[in-house]
TIVEX-540891 format. One record per residue (C-alpha): residue in one letter; x, z, y. Coordinates in steps of 0.2 Angstrom, whole numbers, padded with zeros to 4 digits, always signed. Each point is the difference from the previous one (the first is absolute). Layout:
N
AXZY/...
END
This chain:
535
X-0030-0069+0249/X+0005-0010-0015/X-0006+0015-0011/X-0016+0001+0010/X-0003-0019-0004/X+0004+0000-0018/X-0013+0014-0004/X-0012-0009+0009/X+0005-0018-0012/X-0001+0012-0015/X-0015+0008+0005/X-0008-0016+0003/X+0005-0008-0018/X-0007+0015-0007/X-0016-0004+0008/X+0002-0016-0007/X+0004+0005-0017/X-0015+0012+0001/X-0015-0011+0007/X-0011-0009-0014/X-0001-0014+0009/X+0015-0005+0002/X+0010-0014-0012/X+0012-0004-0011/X+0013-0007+0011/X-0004+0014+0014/X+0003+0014-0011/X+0015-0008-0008/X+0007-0002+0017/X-0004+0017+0003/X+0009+0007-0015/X+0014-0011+0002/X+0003+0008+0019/X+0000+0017-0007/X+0011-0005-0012/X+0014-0004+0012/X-0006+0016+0008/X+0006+0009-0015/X+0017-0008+0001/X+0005+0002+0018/X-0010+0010+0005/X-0006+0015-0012/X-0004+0012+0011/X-0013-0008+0007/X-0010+0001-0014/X-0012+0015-0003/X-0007+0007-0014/X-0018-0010+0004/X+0010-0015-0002/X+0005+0003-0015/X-0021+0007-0006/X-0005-0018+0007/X+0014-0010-0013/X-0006+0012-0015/X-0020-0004+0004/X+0005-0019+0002/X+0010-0001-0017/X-0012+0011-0011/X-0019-0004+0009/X+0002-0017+0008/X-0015-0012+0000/X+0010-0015-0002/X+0009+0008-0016/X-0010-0014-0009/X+0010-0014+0008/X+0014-0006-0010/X+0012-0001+0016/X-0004+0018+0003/X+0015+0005-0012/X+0011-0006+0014/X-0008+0009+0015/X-0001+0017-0011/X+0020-0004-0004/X+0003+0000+0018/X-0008+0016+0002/X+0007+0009-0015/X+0019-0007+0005/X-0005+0008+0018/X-0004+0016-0009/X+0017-0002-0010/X+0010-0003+0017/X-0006+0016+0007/X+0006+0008-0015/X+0017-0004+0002/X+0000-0003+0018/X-0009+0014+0008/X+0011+0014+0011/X-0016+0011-0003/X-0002+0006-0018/X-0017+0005+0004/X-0004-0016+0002/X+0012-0007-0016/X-0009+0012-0012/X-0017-0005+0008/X+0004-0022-0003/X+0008+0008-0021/X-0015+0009-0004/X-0011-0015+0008/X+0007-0011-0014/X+0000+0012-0013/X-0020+0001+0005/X-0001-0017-0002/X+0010-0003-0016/X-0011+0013-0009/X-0016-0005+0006/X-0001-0019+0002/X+0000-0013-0012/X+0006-0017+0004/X+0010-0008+0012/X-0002+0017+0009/X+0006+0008-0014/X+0015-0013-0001/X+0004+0001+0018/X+0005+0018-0002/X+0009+0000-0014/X+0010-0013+0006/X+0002+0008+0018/X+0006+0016-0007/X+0010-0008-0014/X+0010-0009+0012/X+0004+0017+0010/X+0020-0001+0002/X+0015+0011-0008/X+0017-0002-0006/X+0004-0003-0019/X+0018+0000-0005/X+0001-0007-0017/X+0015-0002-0010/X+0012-0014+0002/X+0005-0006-0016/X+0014-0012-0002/X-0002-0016-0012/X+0016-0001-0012/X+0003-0018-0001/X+0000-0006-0020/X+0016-0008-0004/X+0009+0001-0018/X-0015+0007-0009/X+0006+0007-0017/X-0007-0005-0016/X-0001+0013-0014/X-0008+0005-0015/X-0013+0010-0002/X+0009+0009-0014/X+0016+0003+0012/X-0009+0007+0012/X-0006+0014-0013/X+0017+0002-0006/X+0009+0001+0018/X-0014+0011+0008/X-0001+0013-0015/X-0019-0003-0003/X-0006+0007-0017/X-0019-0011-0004/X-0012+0012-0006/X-0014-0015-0003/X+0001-0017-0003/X-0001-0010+0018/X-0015-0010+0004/X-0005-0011+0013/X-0011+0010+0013/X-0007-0014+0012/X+0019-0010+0007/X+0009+0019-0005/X+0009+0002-0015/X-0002+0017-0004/X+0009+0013-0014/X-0003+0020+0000/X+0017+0009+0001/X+0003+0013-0012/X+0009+0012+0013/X-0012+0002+0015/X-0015-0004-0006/X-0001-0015+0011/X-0001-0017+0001/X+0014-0013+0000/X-0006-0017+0011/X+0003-0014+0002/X-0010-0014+0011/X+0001-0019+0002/X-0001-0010+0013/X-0016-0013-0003/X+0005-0017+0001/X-0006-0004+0013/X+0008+0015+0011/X+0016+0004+0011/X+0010+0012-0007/X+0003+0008+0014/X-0018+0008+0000/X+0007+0009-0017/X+0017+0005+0011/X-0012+0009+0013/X-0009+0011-0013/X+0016+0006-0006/X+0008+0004+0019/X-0019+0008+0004/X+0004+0012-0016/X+0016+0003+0006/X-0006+0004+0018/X-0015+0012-0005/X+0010+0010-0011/X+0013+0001+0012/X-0006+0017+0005/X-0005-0005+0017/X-0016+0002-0003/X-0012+0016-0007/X-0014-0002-0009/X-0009+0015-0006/X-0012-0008-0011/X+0007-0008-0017/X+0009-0015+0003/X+0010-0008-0014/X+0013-0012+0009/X+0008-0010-0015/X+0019+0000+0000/X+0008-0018+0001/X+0013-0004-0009/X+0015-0010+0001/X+0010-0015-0010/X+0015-0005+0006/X-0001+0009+0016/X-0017-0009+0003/X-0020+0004+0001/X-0002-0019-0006/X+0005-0008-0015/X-0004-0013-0015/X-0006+0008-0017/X+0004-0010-0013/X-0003+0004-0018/X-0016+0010+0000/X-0011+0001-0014/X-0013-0011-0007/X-0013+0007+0011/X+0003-0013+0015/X-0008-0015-0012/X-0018+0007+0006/X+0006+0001+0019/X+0001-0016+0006/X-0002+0003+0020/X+0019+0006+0000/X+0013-0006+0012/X+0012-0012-0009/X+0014+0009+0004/X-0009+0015-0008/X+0008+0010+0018/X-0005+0018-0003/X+0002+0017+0009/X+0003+0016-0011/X-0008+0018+0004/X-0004+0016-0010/X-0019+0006+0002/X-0008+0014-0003/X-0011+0000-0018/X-0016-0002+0010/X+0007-0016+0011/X-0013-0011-0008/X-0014+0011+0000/X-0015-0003+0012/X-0011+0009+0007/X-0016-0010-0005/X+0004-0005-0018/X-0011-0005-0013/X+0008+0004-0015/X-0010+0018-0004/X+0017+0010-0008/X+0008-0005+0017/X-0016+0002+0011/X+0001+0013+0013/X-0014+0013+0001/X-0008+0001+0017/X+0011+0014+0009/X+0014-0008-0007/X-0003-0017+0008/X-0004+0008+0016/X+0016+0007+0001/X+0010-0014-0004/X-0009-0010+0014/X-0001+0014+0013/X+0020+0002-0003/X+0002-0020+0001/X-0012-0001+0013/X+0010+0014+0012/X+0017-0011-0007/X-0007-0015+0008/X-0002+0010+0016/X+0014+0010+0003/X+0011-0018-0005/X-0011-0010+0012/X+0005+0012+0014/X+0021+0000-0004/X-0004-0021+0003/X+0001-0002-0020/X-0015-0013-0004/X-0007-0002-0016/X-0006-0018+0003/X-0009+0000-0018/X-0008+0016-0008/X-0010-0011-0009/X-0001-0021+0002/X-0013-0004+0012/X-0009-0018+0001/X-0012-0009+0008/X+0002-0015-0009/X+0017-0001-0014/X-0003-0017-0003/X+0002-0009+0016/X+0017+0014+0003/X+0011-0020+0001/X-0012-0005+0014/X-0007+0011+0012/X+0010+0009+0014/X-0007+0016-0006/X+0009-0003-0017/X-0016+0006-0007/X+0004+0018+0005/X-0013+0011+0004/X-0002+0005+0019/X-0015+0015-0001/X-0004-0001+0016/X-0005-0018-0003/X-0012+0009-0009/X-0001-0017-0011/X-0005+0002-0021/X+0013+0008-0010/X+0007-0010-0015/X+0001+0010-0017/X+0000+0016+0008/X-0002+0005-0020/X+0017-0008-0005/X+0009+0005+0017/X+0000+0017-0006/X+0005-0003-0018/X+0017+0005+0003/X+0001+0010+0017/X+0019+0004+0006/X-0004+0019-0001/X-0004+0013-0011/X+0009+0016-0007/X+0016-0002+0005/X-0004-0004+0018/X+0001-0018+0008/X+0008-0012-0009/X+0005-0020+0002/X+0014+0004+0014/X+0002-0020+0002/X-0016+0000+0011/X+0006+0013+0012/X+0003-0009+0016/X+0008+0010+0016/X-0010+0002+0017/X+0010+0005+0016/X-0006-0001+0018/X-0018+0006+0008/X-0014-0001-0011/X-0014-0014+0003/X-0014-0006-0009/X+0013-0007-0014/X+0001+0022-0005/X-0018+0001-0002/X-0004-0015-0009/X+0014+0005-0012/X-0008+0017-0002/X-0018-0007-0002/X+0009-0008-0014/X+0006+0016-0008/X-0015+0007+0002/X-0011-0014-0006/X+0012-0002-0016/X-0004+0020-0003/X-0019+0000+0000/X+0001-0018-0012/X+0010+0011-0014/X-0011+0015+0003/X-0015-0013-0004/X+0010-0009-0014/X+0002+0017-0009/X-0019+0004-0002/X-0002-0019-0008/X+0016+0000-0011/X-0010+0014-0011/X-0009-0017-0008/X+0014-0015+0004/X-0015-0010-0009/X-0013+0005+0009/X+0002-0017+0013/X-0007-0015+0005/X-0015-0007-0005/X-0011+0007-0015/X-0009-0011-0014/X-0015-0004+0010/X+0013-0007+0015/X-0003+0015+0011/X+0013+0011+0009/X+0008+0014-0011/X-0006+0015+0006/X+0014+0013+0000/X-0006+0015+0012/X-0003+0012-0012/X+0020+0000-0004/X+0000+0008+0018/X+0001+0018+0004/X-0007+0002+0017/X+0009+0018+0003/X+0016-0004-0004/X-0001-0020+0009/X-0006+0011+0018/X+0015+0012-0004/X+0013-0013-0003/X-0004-0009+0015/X+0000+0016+0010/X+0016+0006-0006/X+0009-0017+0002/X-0002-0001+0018/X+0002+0018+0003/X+0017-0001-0009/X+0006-0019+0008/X-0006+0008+0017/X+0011+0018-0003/X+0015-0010-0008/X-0001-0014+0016/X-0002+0012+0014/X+0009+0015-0007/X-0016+0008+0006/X-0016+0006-0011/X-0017-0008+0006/X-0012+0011+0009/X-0019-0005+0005/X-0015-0008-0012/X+0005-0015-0011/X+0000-0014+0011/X-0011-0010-0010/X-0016+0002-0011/X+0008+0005-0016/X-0016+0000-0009/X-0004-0019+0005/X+0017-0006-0006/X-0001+0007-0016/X-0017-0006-0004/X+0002-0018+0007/X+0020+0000-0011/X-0010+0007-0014/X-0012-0017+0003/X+0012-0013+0002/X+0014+0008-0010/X-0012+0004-0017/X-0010-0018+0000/X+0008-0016+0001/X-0010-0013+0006/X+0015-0010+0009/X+0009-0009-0015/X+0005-0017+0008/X+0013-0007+0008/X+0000-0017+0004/X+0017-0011-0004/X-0001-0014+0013/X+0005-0019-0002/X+0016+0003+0013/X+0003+0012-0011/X+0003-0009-0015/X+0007-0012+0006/X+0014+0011+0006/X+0003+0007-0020/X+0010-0012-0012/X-0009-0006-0016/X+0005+0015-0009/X-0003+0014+0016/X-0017-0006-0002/X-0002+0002-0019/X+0008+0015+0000/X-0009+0007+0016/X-0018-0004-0013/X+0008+0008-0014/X+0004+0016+0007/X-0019-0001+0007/X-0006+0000-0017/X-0005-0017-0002/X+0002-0010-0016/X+0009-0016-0004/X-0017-0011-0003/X-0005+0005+0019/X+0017-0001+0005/X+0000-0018-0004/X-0016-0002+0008/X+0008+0001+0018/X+0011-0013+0011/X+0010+0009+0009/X-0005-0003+0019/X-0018-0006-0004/X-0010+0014+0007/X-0002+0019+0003/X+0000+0009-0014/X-0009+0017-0002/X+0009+0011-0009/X-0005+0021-0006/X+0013+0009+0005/X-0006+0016+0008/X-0006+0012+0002/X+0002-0004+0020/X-0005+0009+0015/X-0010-0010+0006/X-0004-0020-0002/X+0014-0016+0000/X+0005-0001+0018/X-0015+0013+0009/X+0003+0018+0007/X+0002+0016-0012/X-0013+0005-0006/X+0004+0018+0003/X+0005-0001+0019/X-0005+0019-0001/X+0016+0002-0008/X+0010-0011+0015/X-0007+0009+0011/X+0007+0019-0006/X+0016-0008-0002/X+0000-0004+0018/X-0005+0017+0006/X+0014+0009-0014/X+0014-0013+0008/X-0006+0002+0018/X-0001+0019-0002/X+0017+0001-0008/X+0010-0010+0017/X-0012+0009+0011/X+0005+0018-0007/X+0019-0003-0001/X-0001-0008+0018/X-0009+0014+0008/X+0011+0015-0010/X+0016-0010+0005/X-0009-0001+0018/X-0006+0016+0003/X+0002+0014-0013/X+0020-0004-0001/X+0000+0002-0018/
END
């Protein structure tokens, strides 16, 4: 009797769901009924249950409506529940292959509903657990001690490399590093990098591709230590922690190359910087799925100046889909490159069942990856940028190859995708190639959003001297520098090229939304071969 009057309740809601004529509130009622269907119920449901959710979410009539994102959430998170609740894999398959429709037809809050849905589908990731050494009695040593006790033979004069002082050795061919803490940093972020160096090479992990792991070494027993005594090249480096607390490794002769340099004897040719980012790409992957996050392939704003006083910190979160601060200068120095992934103090651990948190952190791999790909094509001309003499925006388009931009982008998510799910990606690409390309090629190659916008609460938060040096380093003079007061008003200030104007949407949302589908696709194919294909 109950399952005779539950059919009819569900029956009735689908009516309800299909009738034009109905409202808002009846067809959000409606969805929410099936919904708790899904969850106590699943095999109740039927396969035209699941046609009626598709139709709502791609062809509604009140798409238009703003609240209409949350009726079509309801609906997709019905389609997910059926997913993982469903005794009846007909009808599991039927709800994943309906939000796989979805994802790669629709645009829009239809578009986001479903990659959100899928991305939340649920497994187990069992990251490392890595123990923090606690830093007591950190030894202090020279830099010339630290040669002679280690045996290290310097090939070429060290030199300062961002905060790494670097030497090449004469016997390996590799590098000798060493690298500070900024002054305003724990320590212990540099104590991590060296345990994460010790744990990867700890040969509990395979990684077919090439993958240089530097070697930490030790002083005193310890990953941490002052370094005192080093050369003359620290008076230019000012941002260094007092202490001058470092970590030591060895790197391979290719640790500071990258993939999307601008330096024409260090350029890589096309094939070769498809490889390097394929491999980094796959890396990013396979770590992703041992629940070892890279939290910053590449540093991702939405606004750096306002980092002290938004909740955000300022940090990007893509499927805001806000405007992307310097997306230019975010990919100057990307934490990849030959030697694999690199800057182990941003690795973070993940344990537990995958939620949303997984996909967002892939969106930001993912997002990072196609950014370098479009920094590549522009760092041919680094001068090529900004505005030109008559004041209009530098136009930069021609520095992009449109074959080897389609091919990059395909062969990033190909290789994220094999290296997340272990599996290789079968089917169409889920998304139109051929538009991305074109619209990256358009907002990547001209750059008509230069200005940011430093705000009075802003100011007001720097010192007399932040604020002076925050101008400087923007490329104004002393005679307009002196022409401010601090706090007075907004200042407009050329900083860019942006994606997209001071505090609006990107202005490439074509780009959000294939980040969505790669990150969505990648949970949902892991899910369903953990689920069903007992891979």
């Amino acid at each position: 009797m109950k399952d005779i009057y539950l059919k009819k309740q569900r029956m009735r809601s689908e009516d309800t769901i299909n009738d034009s004529t109905s409202d808002f509130t009846s067809k959000y009622f409606a969805v929410s009924y099936l919904y708790s269907l899904s969850e106590t119920d699943p095999d109740i449901i039927e396969p035209e249950t699941i046609l009626t959710l598709e139709r709502l979410i791609k062809k509604s009539k009140i798409s238009h409506q703003r609240r209409s994102f949350f009726l079509f959430r309801q609906a997709a998170e019905t389609l997910s529940s059926l997913i993982v609740r469903s005794h009846d894999r007909d009808i599991a398959e039927l709800a994943f292959s309906a939000l796989k429709n979805i994802l790669n037809t629709t645009g829009g809050d239809s578009h986001r509903v479903a990659a959100e849905s899928l991305g939340s589908l649920p497994f187990s990731v069992h990251g490392p657990e890595l123990k923090d050494i606690p830093i007591k009695n950190v030894p202090r040593v020279s830099w010339q001690k630290v040669l002679d006790e280690k045996g290290f033979e310097i090939a070429s004069p060290p030199e300062f490399i961002g905060r790494s002082f670097v030497a090449g050795l004469a016997r390996n061919n590799g590098l000798l590093v060493f690298k500070f803490a900024r002054s305003d940093d724990s320590p212990n972020a540099l104590v991590r990098e060296a345990l994460w160096m010790e744990h990867l090479a700890s040969g509990e992990y395979s990684f077919p591709p090439r993958f240089n792991i530097p070697a930490a070494i030790k002083i005193k027993n310890t990953y941490l230590f002052s370094l005192k005594g080093i050369p003359s090249a620290t008076a230019g480096n000012k941002n260094l922690h007092p202490e001058r607390y470092a970590i030591g490794f060895i790197a391979d002769k290719d640790y500071f190359t990258y993939p999307n340099d601008s330096v024409p004897e260090t350029r890589p040719g096309d094939t070769e910087f498809r490889e390097v980012m394929f491999r980094n790409a796959w890396l990013l992957g396979k770590l992703t799925a041992l629940g070892i996050i890279h939290s910053a392939p590449i540093p991702l704003f939405h606004n750096r100046v306002q980092r002290t006083r938004r909740r955000d910190q300022g940090l990007y979160e893509w499927f805001r889909a806000g405007r992307l601060d310097r997306w230019l200068e975010s990919c100057a120095y990307p934490n990849l490159g030959p030697t694999g992934i690199r800057d182990f103090e941003h690795l973070v651990t993940f344990r537990g069942v995958s939620d949303r948190t997984l996909y967002r952190h892939i969106g930001n791999h993912v997002l990072s990856l196609l950014l370098v790909i479009g920094s590549y094509f522009r760092n041919k001309d680094k001068d090529k940028v900004g505005f030109d003499a008559e004041g209009e925006p530098v136009d930069a388009r021609s520095l992009f190859d449109e074959h080897v931009l389609r091919e990059s982008i395909r062969g990033v998510f190909l290789h994220y995708y094999q290296g997340f799910t272990g599996t290789d990606f079968s089917g169409e690409m889920p998304f139109d190639l051929d538009v991305l390309t074109s619209r990256m090629i358009e907002e990547m190659g001209v750059d008509r959003h230069m200005e940011e916008i430093l705000r009075v609460a802003d100011q007001n938060a720097m010192t007399a001297k932040e604020f002076r040096r925050f101008l400087e380093v923007r490329g104004f003079s002393d005679e307009e520098i002196k022409k401010f007061r601090k706090g007075a008003e907004e200042i407009v200030i050329q900083s860019g090229p942006h994606l997209g104007e001071f505090n609006r949407q990107i202005s490439l949302p074509e780009l959000i939304e294939s980040v969505g589908t790669i990150s969505a696709l990648c949970i949902a194919g892991r899910y369903w071969k953990e689920k069903y294909l007992n891979i």
